[in-house]
N, C-alpha and C positions, 0 to 999 in steps of 0.2 A: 818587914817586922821581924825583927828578932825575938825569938820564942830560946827560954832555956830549956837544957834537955829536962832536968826536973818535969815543966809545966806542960814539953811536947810528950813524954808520959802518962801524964797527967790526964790529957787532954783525951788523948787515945785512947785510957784506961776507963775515962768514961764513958766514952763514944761506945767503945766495947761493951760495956754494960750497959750502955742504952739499950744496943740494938740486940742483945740477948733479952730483953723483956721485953720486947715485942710478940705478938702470938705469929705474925705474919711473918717474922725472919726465921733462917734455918741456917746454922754454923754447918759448913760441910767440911770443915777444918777446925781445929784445936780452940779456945778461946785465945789462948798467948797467940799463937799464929796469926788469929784475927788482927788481934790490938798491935803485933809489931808490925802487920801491915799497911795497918791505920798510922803506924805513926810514921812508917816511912814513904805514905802517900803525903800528909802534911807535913815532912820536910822538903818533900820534892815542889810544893805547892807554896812554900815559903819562900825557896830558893827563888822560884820563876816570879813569884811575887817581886822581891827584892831587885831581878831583873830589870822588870817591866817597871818598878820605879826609877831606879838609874837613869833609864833610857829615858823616859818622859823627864827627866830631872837635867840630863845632858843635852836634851831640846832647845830647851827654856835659856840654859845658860850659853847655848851656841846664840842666841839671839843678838842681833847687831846692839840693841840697846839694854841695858840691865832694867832688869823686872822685880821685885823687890819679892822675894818668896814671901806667902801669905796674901799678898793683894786679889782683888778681885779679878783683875789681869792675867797674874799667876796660876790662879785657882783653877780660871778658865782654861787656860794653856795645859796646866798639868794633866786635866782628866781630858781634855781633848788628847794632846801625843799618848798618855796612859793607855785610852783606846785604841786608838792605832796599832799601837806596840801588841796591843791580846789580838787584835784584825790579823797582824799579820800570824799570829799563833794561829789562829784560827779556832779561836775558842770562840 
């Protein structure tokens, strides 16, 4: 998924101040420090995202027969190699 930089700002900028009104969290670093390490943990998460679609997407189309993306056949196959793909992560 492609996120703009605008929205991965955005996104961090909230997160940020979600987790500053929490009573139970404690910033031991700057709030900007926080939020840009927030947003460069979800570009890193985006990236491998993207990855791990490829790969399940490059599965499907290595198949001897063509699979019509969208089909139930498809659907199935996609989150099947998907998983695989994060197994061998080891996530």
């Amino acid at each position: 998924m492609r996120l703009s930089r605008e929205k991965l700002n955005k996104l961090a900028a909230v997160s940020t101040e979600q987790l500053a009104g929490m009573s139970d969290v404690e910033f031991l670093e700057g709030y900007d420090d926080i939020r840009q390490e927030l947003r460069r943990v979800l570009e890193d998460l985006l990236v491998n995202e993207e990855k791990l679609d490829k790969a399940a997407r490059q599965k499907i189309e290595n198949q001897t027969r063509i699979i019509p993306e969208g089909s139930a056949e498809w659907n199935i196959l996609y989150h099947k190699y998907y998983n695989d793909e994060v197994k061998k992560l080891g996530i």
